[in-house]
C-alpha angles and dihedrals in degrees: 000000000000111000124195138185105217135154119259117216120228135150139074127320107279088009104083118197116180137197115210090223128175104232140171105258086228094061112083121267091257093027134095125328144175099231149348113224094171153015124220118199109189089173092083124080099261103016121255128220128176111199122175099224098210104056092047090055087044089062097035081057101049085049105265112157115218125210128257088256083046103049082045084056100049089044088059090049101047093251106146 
């Protein structure tokens, strides 16, 4: 099993709102996952993230890949 950190879009139409989720790379983008460790908001000036950090080492550690917006993300916030 594949698992991947990626970002979830929800929101409004034009107001996007997004979960950082760990996901099986099978499952769709917006679909089912096994658990949301953060929330990005790029509708702010500057953009805000909330990311717990134990969580995300707990699943870099257990081999999950994040995405390029995701290991952006982790870089801002000092993970890793």
């Amino acid at each position: 099993m594949a698992v991947k950190i990626r970002l979830k879009r929800i929101g409004k139409k034009k107001v996007p709102f997004y979960r950082i989720v760990v996901s099986d790379s099978k499952f769709p983008v917006s679909g089912k996952f096994i658990e949301e460790i953060g929330t990005y908001d790029p509708n702010t000036d500057p953009s805000t993230c909330k990311v717990n950090e134990e969580l995300a080492k707990k699943w870099l550690s257990n081999g999950a890949q994040p995405t390029d917006v995701v290991k952006k993300i982790f870089k801002q916030a000092g993970i890793k």
